[in-house]
C-alpha positions in Angstrom: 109.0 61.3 108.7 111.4 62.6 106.1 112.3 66.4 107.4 113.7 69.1 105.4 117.9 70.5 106.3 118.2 72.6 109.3 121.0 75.6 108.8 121.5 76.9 112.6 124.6 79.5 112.9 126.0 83.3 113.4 125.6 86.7 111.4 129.1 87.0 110.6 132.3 84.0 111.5 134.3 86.2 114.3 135.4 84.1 117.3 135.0 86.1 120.3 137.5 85.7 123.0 135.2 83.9 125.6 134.9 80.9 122.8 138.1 80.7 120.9 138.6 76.9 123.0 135.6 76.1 121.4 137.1 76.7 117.9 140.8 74.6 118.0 143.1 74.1 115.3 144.7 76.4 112.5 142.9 77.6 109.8 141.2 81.1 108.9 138.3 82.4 110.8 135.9 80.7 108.5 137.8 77.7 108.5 137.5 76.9 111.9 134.1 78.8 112.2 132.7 76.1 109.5 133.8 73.7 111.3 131.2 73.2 114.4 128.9 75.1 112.0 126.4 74.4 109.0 126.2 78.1 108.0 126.5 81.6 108.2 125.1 84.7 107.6 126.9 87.5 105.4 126.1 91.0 106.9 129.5 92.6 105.4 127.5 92.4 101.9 125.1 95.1 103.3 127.8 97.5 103.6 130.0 97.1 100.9 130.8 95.1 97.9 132.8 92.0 97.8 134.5 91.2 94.5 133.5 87.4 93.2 136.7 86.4 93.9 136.5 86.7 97.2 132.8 84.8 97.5 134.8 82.3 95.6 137.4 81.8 98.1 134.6 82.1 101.3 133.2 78.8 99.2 136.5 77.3 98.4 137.1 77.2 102.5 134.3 75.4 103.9 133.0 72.3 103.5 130.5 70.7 100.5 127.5 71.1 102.8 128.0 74.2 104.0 126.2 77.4 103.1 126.0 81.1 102.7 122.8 83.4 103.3 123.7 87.0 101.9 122.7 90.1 103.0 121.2 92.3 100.4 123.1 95.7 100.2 121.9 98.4 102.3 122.2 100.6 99.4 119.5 99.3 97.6 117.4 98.7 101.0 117.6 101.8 103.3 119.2 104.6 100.8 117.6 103.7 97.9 114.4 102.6 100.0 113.6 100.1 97.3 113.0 102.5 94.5 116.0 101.9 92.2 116.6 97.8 92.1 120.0 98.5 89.5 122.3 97.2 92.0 121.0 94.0 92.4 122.6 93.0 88.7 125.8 93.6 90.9 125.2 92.3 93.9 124.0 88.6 91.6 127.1 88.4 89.7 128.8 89.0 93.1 127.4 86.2 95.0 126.8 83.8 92.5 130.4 83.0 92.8 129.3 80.7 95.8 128.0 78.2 93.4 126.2 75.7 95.1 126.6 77.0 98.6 124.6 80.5 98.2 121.7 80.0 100.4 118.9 83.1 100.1 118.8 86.7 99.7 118.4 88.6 102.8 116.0 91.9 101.8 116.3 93.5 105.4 114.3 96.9 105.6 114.7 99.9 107.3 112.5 100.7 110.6 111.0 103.4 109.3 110.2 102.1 105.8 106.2 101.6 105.4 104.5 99.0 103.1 103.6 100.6 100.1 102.1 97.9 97.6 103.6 99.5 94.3 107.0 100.3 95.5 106.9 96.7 96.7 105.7 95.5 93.9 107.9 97.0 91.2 111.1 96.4 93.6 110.2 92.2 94.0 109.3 92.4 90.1 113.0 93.6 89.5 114.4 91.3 92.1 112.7 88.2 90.6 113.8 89.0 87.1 117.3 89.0 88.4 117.2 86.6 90.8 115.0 82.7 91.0 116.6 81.9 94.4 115.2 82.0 97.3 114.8 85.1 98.8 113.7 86.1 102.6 112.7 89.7 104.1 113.0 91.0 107.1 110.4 94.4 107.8 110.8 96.6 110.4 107.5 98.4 110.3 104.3 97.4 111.4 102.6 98.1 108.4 104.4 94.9 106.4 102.7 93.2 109.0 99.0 93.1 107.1 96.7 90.8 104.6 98.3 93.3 101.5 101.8 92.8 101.9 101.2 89.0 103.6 99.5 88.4 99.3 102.1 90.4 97.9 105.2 88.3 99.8 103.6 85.4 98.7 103.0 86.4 94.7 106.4 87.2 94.6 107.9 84.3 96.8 109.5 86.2 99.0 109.2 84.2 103.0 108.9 87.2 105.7 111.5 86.6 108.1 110.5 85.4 111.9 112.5 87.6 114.7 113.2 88.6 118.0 112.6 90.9 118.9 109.4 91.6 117.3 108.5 94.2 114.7 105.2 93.3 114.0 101.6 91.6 114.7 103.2 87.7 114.2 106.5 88.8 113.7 107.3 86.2 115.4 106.2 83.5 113.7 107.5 82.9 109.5 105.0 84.6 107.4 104.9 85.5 103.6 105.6 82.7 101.3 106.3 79.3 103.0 110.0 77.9 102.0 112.1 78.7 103.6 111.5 79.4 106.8 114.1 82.2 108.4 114.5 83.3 111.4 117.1 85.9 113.3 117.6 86.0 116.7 118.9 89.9 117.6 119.0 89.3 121.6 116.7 90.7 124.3 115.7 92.3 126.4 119.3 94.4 125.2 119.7 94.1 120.8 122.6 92.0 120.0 123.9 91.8 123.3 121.6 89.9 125.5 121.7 85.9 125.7 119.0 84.0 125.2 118.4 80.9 128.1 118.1 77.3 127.9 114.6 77.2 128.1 114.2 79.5 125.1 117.0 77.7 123.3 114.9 74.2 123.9 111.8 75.8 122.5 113.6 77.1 119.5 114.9 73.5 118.4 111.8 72.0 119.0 110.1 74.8 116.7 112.5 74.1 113.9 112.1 70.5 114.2 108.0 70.9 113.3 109.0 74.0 110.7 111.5 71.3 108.8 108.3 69.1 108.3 107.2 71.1 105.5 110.6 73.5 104.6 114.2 74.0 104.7 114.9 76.1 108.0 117.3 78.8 108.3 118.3 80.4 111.6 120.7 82.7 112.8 121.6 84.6 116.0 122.5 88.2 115.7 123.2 88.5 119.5 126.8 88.8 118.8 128.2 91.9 120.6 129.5 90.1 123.6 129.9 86.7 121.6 126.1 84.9 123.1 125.7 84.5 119.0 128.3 81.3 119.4 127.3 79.6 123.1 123.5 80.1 121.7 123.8 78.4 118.2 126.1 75.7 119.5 123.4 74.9 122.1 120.4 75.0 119.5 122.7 72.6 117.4 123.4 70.2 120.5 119.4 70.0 120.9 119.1 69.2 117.4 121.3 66.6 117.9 124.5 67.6 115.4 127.5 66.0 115.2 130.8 67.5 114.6 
């Protein structure tokens, strides 16, 4: 059966001590990051700007099948709480600069942010009429977790990202509209610290196997304050059988 690409990798390229053996030869982070890796996950873009320039070089370093999901800016998600899209014009002409290699959007909301159907709605009209990629979000409160919002994802396009830990009724499972499917791996039972164990790994690979029957599959491990991101998304990649 022909299967859809698998994207397995970090939020963010740092090499933590503990696996710099792992990542041999000169080169820039990146460099040597993309090279036991499909893809990554830009958080910097959720607290600042980058100029296109610089998105230009990030592409100009990696390889041709390598790609880029892009955190949408926190100004627009947790200060703005969705209520003034403007900086999304910005944050396009930024990214675009990645060409070919810009994956999706990453909308990730604030905890205490609630579903409320017409601030959703007007934000995801603005967003689509600036942007036709694809586009994943990530809710943090439990009331994104319902029939409303599940329709309004899915009128929109937007694929509700799956997570650990959980946020939500099903939050652990994709939701929203279908392709892709997204997932982030924080850590637990301790956020972003914690490792996640072989048997959890193994399950993982053999849920994005069956997920890349029907969609392109995105998944990243956040778990990266004592460097488990790396050892973790290197073993999900040996299970899925990559080659470097």
């Amino acid at each position: 059966m022909r299967t859809h690409p698998i994207f397995v990798g970090c939020t963010g390229w740092s090499i933590s001590r503990p696996y710099a053996d792992r990542f041999p030869g000169s080169g820039t982070l990146l460099e040597r990051y993309a090279r036991l890796f499909p893809a990554v996950e830009i958080a910097s873009s959720f607290y600042r700007s980058h100029r296109p320039q610089t998105y230009t070089r990030w592409a100009e370093l990696t390889p041709p099948a390598f790609r880029f999901a892009v955190k949408v800016p926190r100004l627009v998600t947790h200060f703005e709480r969705l209520r003034n899209p403007a900086p999304l014009t910005r944050f396009h002409q930024e990214t675009a600069a990645l060409g070919a290699k810009l994956g999706p959007w990453l909308v990730q909301l604030p905890p205490s942010l609630r579903f409320e159907a017409g601030v959703a709605a007007d934000f995801f009209t603005a967003l689509r009429q600036e942007f036709d990629g694809d586009v994943v979000c990530e809710p943090r409160h439990p009331t994104w977790f319902t029939a409303e919002a599940e329709a309004l994802l899915r009128r929109f396009r937007i694929a509700r990202v799956a997570t650990d830990p959980v946020y939500g009724p099903g939050g652990d499972r994709p939701g929203g509209w279908p392709e892709p499917v997204y997932i982030r791996l924080h850590g637990s039972p301790e956020l972003y610290a914690s490792a996640y164990d072989d048997a959890f790994l193994a399950d993982l690979a053999a849920r994005l196997r069956t997920y890349a029957q029907t969609a392109t599959v995105w998944c990243f491990f956040n778990n990266t304050a004592l460097g488990h991101a790396i050892a973790n998304a290197l073993t999900v990649l040996g299970y899925l059988g990559w080659k470097w």
